[in-house]
C-alpha positions in Angstrom: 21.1 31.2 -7.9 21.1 34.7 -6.0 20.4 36.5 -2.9 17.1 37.3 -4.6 15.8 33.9 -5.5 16.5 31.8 -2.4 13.2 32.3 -0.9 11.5 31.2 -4.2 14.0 27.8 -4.3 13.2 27.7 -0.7 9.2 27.7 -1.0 9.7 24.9 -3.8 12.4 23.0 -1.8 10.3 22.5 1.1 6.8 21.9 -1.2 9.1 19.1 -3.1 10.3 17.9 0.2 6.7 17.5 2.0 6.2 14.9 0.2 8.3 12.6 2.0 5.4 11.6 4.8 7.8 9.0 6.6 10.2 12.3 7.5 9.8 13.9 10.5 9.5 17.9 10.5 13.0 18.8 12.0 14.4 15.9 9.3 12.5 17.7 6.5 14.0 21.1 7.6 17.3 19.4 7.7 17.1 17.9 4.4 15.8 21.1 2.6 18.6 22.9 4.4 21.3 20.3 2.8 19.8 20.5 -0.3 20.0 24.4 -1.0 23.4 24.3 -0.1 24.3 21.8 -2.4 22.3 23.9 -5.2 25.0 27.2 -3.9 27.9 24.3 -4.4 26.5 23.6 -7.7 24.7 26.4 -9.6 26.0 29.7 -7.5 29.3 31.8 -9.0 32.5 31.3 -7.1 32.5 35.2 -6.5 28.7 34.9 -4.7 29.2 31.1 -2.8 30.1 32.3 0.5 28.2 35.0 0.7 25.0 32.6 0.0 26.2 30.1 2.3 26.2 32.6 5.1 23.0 33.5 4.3 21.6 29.9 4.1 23.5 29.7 7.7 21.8 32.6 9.1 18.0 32.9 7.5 17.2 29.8 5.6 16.0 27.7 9.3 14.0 30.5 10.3 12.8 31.7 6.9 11.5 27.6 7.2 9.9 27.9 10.3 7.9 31.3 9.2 6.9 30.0 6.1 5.0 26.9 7.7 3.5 29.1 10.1 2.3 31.6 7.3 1.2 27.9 5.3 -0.8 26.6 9.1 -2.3 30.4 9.1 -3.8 29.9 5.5 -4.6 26.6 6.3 -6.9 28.1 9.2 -8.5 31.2 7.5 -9.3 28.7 3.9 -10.9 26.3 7.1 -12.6 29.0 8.8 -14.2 30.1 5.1 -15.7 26.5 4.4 -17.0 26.3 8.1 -18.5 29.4 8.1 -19.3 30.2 4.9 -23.2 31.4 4.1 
């Protein structure tokens, strides 16, 4: 796990973690946010932990947030193609 490839764990955290219907948004966020942390615990070097901690702390929430909006954007546009389409 680096710098590099949290976005990717990230994208597949939160697809693994929709699944979970009975969880409420701000629960899912939470539980994706516990769980990528616990992947730095586990996987991550010693030498690159903190620095991917601190970047979890300060990105992952919002990197959350923008990727559902990007998702509800597609959502609209592949919505838009099937309601308009000729």
């Amino acid at each position: 796990m680096t710098a590099e490839n949290i976005s990717i764990i990230l994208m597949q955290l939160m697809s693994e973690v929709n699944k979970f219907k009975k969880l409420t948004g701000s629960q899912k966020k939470t539980l994706v946010t516990v769980l990528l942390t616990h992947f730095v615990t586990e996987i991550a070097t010693e030498e690159n932990q903190p620095a991917l901690r601190e970047i979890i702390r300060l990105t992952v929430p919002t990197l959350i947030d923008n990727f559902i909006d990007i998702s509800k954007g597609l959502e609209l546009k592949n919505l838009k193609n099937k309601l308009f389409c000729c």
